[in-house]
C-alpha positions as CSV (number, residue, x, y, z in Angstrom):
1,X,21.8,108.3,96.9
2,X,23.7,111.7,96.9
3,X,21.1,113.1,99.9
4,X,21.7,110.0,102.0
5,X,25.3,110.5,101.8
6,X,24.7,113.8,102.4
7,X,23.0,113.1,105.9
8,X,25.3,110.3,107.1
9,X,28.4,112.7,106.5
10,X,26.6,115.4,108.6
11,X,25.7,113.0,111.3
12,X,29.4,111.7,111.4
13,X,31.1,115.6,111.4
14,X,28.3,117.1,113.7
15,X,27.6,117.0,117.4
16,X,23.5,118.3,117.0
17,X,23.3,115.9,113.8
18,X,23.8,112.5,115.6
19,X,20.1,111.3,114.5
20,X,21.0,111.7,111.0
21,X,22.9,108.3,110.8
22,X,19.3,106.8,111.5
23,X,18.4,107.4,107.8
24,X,18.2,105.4,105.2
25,X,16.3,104.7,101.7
26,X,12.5,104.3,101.1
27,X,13.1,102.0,98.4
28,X,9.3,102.2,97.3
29,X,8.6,106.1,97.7
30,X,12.8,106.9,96.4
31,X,13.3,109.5,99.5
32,X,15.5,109.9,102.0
33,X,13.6,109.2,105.6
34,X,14.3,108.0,109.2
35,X,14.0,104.4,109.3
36,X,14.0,103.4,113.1
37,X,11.1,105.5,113.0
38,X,9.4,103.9,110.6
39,X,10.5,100.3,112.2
40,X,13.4,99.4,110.2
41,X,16.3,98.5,112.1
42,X,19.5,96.8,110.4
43,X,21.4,94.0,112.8
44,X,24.7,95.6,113.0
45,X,26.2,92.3,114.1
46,X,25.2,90.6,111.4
47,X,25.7,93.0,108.6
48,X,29.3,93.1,109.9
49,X,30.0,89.2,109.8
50,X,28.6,89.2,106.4
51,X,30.9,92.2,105.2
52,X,33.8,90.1,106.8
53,X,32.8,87.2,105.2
54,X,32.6,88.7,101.8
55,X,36.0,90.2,102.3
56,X,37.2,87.1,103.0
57,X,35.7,85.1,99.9
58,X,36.9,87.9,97.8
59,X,40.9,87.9,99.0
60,X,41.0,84.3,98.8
61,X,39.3,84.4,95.3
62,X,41.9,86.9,94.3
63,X,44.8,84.7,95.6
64,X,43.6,81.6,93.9
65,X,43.8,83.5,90.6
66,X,47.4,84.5,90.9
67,X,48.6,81.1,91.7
């Protein structure tokens, strides 16, 4: 976990590193590769609905408790 944070921060602070934020987890081998080229590509839009949505459930959750 600590090498992929290690790559996304790269790719996020430098220029020639851009192609790092393709990289995610090989859940089966445990490394660190490039998953657009290994065919895995996340839906952005629909990751970020559900992250909205979860945020939302979880505020409203949190309200209901203190009332």
């Amino acid at each position: 976990m600590a090498g992929l944070r290690a790559f996304h921060y790269k790719a996020q602070t430098s220029a020639d590193a851009r192609h790092m934020a393709q990289y995610g987890l090989d859940l089966v081998e445990g490394k660190v590769r490039n998953n657009v080229e290994h065919g895995v590509l996340e839906p952005t839009l629909s990751k970020t609905k559900m992250i909205q949505v979860w945020g939302g459930l979880r505020w409203s959750m949190l309200i209901n408790k203190l009332i």
